[in-house]
C-alpha positions as CSV (number, residue, x, y, z in Angstrom):
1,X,230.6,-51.8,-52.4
2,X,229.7,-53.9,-49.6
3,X,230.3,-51.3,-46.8
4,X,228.1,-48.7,-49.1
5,X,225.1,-50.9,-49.2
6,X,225.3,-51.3,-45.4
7,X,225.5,-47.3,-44.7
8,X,222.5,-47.1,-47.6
9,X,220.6,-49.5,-45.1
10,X,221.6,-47.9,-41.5
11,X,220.6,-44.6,-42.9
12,X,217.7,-45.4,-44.8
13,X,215.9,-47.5,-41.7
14,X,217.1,-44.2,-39.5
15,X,215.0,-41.9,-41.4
16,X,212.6,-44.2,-41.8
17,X,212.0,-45.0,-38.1
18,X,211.9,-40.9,-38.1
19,X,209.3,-40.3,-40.4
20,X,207.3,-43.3,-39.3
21,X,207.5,-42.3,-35.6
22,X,206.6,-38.8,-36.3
23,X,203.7,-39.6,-38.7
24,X,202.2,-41.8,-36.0
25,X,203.1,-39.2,-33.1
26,X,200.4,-37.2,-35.0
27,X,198.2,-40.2,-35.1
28,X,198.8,-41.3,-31.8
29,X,200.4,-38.5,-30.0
30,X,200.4,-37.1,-26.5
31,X,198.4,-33.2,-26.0
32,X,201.7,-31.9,-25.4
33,X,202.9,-32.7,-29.4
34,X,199.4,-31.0,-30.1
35,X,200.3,-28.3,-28.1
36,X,203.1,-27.5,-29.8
37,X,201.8,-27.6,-33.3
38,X,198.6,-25.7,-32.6
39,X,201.6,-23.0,-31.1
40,X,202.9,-23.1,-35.0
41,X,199.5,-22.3,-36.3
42,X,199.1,-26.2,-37.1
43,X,194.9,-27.8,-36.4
44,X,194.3,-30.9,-34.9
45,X,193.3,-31.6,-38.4
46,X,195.7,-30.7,-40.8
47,X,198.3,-31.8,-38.2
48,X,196.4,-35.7,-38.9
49,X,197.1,-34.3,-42.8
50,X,200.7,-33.9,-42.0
51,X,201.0,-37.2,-40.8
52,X,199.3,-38.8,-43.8
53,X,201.6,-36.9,-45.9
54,X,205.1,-38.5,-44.1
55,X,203.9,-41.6,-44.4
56,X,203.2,-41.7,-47.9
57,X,206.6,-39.8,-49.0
58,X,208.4,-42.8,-46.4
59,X,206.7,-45.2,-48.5
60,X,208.0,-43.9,-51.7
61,X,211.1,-43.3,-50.6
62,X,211.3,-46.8,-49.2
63,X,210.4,-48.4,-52.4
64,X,213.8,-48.6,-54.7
65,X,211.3,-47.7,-58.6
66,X,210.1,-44.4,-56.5
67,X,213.1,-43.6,-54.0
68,X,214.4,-41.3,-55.6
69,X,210.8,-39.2,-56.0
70,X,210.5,-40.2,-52.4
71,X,213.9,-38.2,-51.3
72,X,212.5,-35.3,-53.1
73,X,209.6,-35.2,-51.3
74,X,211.2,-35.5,-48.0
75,X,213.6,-33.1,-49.0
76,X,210.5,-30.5,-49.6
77,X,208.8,-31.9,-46.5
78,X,211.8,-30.9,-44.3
79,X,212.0,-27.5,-46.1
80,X,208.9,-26.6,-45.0
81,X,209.4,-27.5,-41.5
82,X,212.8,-25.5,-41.5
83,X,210.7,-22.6,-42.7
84,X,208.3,-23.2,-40.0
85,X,210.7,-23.3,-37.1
86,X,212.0,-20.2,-38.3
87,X,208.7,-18.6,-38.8
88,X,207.8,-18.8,-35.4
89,X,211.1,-19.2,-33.5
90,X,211.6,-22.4,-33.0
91,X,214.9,-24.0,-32.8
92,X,215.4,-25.2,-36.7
93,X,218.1,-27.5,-36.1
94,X,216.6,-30.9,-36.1
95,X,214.8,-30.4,-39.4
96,X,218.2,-29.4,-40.7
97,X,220.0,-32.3,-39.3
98,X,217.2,-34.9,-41.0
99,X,217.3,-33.3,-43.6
100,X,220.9,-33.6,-43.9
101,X,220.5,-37.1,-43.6
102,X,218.1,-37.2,-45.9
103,X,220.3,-35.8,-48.5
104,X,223.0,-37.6,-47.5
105,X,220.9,-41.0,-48.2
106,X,220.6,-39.7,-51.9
107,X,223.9,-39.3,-52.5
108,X,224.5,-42.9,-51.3
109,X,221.9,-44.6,-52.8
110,X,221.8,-42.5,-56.0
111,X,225.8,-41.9,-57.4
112,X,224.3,-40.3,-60.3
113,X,223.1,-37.6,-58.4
114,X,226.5,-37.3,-56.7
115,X,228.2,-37.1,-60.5
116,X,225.5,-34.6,-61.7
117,X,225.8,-31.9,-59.2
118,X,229.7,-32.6,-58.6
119,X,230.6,-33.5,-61.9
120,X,232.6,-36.8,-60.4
121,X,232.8,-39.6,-62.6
């Protein structure tokens, strides 16, 4: 029990040192990050949006009463980047990997997630 509270914790601060240093990379961020996103159809605007939206879903997912609506969002979030990487050609494997992770932190924190898509007991 001990060793699964301390994987919940690594994992949970990973993706939240993610999403926290990728929201404020849009805040904060060099031209080059711009670059990119305006080359993915993103404004400097709505790329400031996107960074307002990670760090509200971090912050619900953070918080154990909304985690779990928190993971769902992230999960969403990272859908929609997968789908934009592969819109444009861009290599989709990070937002898969986080993702992954992201998922992974749900099973761990949530076992009744585990038992209802797996039927474990």
């Amino acid at each position: 029990m001990k060793t699964k509270r301390i994987i919940d914790r690594v994992l949970t601060g990973l993706i939240a040192i993610i999403f926290i240093g990728s929201a404020f990379m849009k805040f904060f961020g060099s031209d080059e990050a711009l670059k990119t996103a305006i080359n993915l159809g993103i404004t400097p605007s709505t790329y400031i949006v996107i960074g307002i939206i990670e760090i509200i879903c971090i912050i619900l997912f953070l918080i154990p009463r909304t985690g779990i609506i928190g993971i769902l969002l992230l999960i969403a979030y990272m859908g929609g980047a997968i789908a934009t990487h592969l819109s444009h050609g861009v290599s989709f494997v990070e937002p898969v990997v986080i993702s992954a992770l992201v998922w992974i932190v749900a099973f761990v924190r949530y076992s009744e997630l585990s038992q209802r898509l797996f039927g474990k007991v």
